[in-house]
N, C-alpha and C positions, 0 to 999 in steps of 0.2 A: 334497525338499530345501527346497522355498519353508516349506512349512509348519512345517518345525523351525526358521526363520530367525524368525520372530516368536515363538517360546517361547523365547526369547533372557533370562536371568536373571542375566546379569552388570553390572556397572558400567557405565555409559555414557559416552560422551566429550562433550562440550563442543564444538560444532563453532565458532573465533571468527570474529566477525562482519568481512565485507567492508566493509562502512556503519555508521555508527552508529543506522543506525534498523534494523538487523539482530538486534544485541544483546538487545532485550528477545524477539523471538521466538525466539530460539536460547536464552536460557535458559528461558524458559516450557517448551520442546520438554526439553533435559535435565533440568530439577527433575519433568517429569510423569513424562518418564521414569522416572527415579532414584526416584521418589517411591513409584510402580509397582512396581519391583524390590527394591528394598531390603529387603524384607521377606524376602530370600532371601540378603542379601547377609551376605558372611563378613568377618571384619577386614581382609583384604588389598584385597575389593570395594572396603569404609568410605574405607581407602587412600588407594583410586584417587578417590575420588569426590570428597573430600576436594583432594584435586592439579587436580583439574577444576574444581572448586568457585572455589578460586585463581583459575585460570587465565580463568573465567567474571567474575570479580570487578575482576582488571587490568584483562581487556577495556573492563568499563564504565568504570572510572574513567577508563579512556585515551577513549574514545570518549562521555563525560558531558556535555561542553560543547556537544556536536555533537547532543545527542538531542534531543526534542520534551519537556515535562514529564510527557507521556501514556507517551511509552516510557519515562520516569526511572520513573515509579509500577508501569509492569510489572514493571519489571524488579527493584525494590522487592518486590512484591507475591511473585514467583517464587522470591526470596532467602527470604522469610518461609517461601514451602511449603518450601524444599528444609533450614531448618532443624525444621519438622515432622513431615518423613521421619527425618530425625534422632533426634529428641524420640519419634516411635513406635517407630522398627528400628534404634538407634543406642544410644549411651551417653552419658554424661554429660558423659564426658571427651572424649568425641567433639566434644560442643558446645561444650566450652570450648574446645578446639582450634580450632574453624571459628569463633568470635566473635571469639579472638584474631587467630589470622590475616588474617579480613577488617576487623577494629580497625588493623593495620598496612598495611595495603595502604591505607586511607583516608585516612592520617592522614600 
């Protein structure tokens, strides 16, 4: 049972951060994830990941002022992979999707 629990090939969740110096390791942890899997992932996966994606992004902006610049750059850096998981096992309109929606959440 242990050992089917890590050939786990679905979407991943976004676990949100308790602190804001949480934030940058909790997305670093889901975009290696997602970044991992997605190569396997179906449109409904893309979805969820997408919704997570979100919901990883509010986080920061709500908890930004409170970070370090060290965790602003992870968490930066994190966003960049999990739009190149995209860019390899995703689609186009996938990206415009995720540019947009994290262009509103910013703004």
């Amino acid at each position: 049972m242990l050992a089917m629990a890590g050939c786990q090939r679905g979407p991943v969740e976004y676990k949100v951060a308790d602190q804001p110096n949480e934030v940058a390791v909790n997305a670093e942890k889901f975009v290696k994830q997602t970044a991992k899997q997605s190569s396997h992932y179906s449109a409904e996966d893309w979805s969820f990941a997408v919704d997570q994606f979100v919901m990883m992004s509010k986080d920061f902006v709500q908890k930004q002022r409170y970070m370090t610049q060290s965790d602003i750059d992870r968490f930066d850096a994190a966003r960049l992979d999990f739009m190149k998981a995209v860019d390899a096992n995703g689609s186009e309109d996938l990206a415009l999707q995720i540019k947009e929606a994290y262009s509103k959440i910013c703004n």
